[in-house]
N, C-alpha and C positions, 0 to 999 in steps of 0.2 A: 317201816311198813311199806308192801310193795305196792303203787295205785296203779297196776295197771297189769293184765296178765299178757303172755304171749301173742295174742290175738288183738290186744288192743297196740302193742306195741309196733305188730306186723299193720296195721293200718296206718299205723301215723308213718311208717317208712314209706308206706307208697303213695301215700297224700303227700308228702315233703317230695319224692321222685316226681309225680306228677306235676308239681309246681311247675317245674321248668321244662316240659315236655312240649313239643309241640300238639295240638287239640285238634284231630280227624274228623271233618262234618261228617255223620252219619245220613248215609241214603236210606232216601224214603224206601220202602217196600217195593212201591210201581217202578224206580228210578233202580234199583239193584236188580229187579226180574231183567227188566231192557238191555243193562248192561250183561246181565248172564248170557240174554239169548244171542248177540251180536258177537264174544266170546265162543259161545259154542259154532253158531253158522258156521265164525271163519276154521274154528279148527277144524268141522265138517267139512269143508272145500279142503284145507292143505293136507286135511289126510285120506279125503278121498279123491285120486286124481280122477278116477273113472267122471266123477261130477266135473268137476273143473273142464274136464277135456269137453264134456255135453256142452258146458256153457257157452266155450269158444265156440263150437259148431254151431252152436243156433244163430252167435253173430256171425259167424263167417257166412251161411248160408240166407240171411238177411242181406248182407251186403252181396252174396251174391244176384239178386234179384234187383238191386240198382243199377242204375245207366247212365252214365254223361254223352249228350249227344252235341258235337258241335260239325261246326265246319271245318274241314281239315285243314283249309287255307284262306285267312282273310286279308284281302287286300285293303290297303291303305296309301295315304296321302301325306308329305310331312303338313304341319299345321292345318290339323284337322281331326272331325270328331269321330270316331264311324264304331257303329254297334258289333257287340260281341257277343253273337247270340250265343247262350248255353242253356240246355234244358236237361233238366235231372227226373228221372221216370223210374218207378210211377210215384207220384211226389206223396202218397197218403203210405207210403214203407218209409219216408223220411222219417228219421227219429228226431226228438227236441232239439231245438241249439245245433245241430249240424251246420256247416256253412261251405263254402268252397275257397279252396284257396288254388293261388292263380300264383306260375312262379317261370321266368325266366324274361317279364317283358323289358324293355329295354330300359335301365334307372331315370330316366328322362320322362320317358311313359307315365299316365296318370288314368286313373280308373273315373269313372261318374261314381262309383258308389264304393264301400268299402273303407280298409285300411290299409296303410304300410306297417308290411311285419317284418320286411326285410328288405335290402336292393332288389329293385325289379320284382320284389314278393307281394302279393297284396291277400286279405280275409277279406270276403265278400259274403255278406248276409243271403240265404236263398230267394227271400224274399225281391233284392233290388236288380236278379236278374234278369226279369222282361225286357227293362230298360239300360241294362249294361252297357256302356259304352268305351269303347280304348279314347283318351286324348293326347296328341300326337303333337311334340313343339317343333317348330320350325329347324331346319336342318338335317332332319332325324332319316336313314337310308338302312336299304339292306333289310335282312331278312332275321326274325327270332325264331327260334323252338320255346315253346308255350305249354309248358303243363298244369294239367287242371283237377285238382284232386277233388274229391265229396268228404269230407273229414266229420267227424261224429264229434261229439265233446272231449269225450278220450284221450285225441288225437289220433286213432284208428282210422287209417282209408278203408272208405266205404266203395267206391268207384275212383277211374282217371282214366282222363283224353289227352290226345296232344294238338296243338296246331300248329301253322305256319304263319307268322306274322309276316308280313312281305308290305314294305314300305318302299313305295318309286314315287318320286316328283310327279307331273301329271304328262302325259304323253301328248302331242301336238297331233291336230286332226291333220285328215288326210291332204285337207286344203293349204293348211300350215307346211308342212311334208313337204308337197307337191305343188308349187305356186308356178303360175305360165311361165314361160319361157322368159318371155319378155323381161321380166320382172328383176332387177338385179340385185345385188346385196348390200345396196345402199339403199333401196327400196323397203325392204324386208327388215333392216335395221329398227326401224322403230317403232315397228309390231310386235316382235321380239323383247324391245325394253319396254311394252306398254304391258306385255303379258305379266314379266316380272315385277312389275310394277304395283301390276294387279293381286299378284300372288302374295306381295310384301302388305298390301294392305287387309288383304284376305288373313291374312297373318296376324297382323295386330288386332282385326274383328275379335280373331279367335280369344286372345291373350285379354280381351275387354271382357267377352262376354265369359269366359273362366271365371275372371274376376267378380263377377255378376254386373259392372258395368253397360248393362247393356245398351243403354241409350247412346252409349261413345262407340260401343261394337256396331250399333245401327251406322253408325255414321261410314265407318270404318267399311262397312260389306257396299253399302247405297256406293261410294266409289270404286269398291273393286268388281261391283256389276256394273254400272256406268264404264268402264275398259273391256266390259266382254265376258268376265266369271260366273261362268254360268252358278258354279258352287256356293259364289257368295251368296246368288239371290235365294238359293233353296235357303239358306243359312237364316239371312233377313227376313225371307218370310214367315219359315221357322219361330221366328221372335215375336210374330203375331200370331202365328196358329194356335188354338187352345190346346190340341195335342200333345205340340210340342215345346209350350212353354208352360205346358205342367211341370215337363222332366226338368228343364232351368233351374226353377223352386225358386223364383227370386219373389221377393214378398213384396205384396202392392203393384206387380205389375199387371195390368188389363190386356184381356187378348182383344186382337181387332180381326173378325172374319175379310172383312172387303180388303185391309190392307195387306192379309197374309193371302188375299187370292191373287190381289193387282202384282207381286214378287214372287207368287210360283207362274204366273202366266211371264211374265217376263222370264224364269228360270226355264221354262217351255221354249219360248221362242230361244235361247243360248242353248238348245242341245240338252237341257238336265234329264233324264230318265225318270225320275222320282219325281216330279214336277208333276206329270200327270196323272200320279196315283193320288198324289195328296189335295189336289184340284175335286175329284171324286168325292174324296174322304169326306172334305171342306162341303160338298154339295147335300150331301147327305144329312147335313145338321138342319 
């Protein structure tokens, strides 16, 4: 007697197949619509280039309305800090996550803010541009080409500048220059190694206060103003100004107003330029 007809035999064969099959989760309803629509979008784009081509154009014509504006040439000093100012306009056309990147400075060279993404390449957030700054080690000459792109997440340039990096020792006044007659070269000798002197400990200020050292950097600048640097004392006072020992970021240190006035007036009387705006700045609190 047969127990079982064609029908029940055809299920037992695909129940035994199934055993060993691998088992497909089934998507929910809301999860299969998602995946349809995301499916259809893309084949709407690769088969309609007319769209495609729209899309480019609205970003192309987006980045066309940004701007990098810097300075064509900023001078510098070896061991030493000096701002890079870059401004990107008009910054409410910035899209999310965009950043700038910054590419030919010299591999020695050091940003205040950002990363290394390459020799001499660095990603700078938009954000920490106010306070941008190049740091420059001891030794370093000569001249870079400096390009600055506006990058989107993508990696799409959005804008680019270029500059001129221009790095020279520090130039001797005129009184240096031009010393009286009288005055001979044995005379002159040890002004000369008191300047260098100065410059080497202006040097290691720097290389402290990188570190965030700064109390060994104070030490370090109070001597090479004490030889005449006018730059140390902007530097040291610097280190008590609230202003500028926000950008530092070194945690637990106190700004002192009368201390960082007592080292720009002193950076005043040695020639500093910047000495008297920040004297101002100082007054105003």
């Amino acid at each position: 007697m047969q127990l079982g007809g064609p029908k029940t035999r055809s299920n037992e064969r695909a129940r035994a197949l199934g055993a060993g099959s691998i088992q497909v989760p089934r998507l929910t309803r809301c999860s299969a619509r998602l995946v349809t629509l995301a499916i259809t979008a893309t084949a709407v784009l690769l088969a309609d280039p007319e769209l495609a081509g729209w899309l480019g154009s609205a970003r192309a014509q987006q980045s066309q309305h940004l701007a990098i504006s810097v300075a064509p040439v900023v001078q510098a000093r070896p061991a030493s800090r000096v701002r890079l100012p870059i401004q990107v306009a008009p910054p409410d056309a910035l899209a999310k996550n965009s950043f700038i990147r910054i590419r030919g400075l010299p591999p020695a060279a050091a940003l205040s803010a950002g990363h290394v993404i390459a020799a001499g390449a660095w990603a700078v957030p938009i954000d920490a541009l106010p306070t941008l700054a190049i740091i420059l080690p001891v030794g370093l000459q000569g001249e870079s080409s400096v390009a600055i792109s506006l990058v989107n997440i993508d990696g799409d340039i959005l804008a680019e500048a270029n500059i001129v990096l221009a790095v020279s020792p520090p130039t001797l006044t005129a009184r240096e220059e031009s010393p009286p007659a009288h005055v001979g070269l044995a005379a002159r000798a040890p002004a000369l190694a008191e300047r260098e002197r100065a410059l080497g400990l202006h040097a290691k200020g720097i290389e402290q206060l990188e570190r965030g050292n700064v109390f060994a950097a104070r030490k370090f600048f109070e001597r090479a103003t004490e030889a005449g640097l006018a730059e140390s004392a902007v530097v040291l006072a610097g280190t008590y100004d609230p202003d500028e020992l926000a950008k530092i970021q070194v945690v637990g240190l106190q700004p002192d107003i009368e201390a960082a006035r007592k080292w720009y007036e002193k950076a005043r009387e040695l020639g500093a330029i910047e000495a008297s705006e920040r004297l101002r700045r100082l007054g105003a609190r």
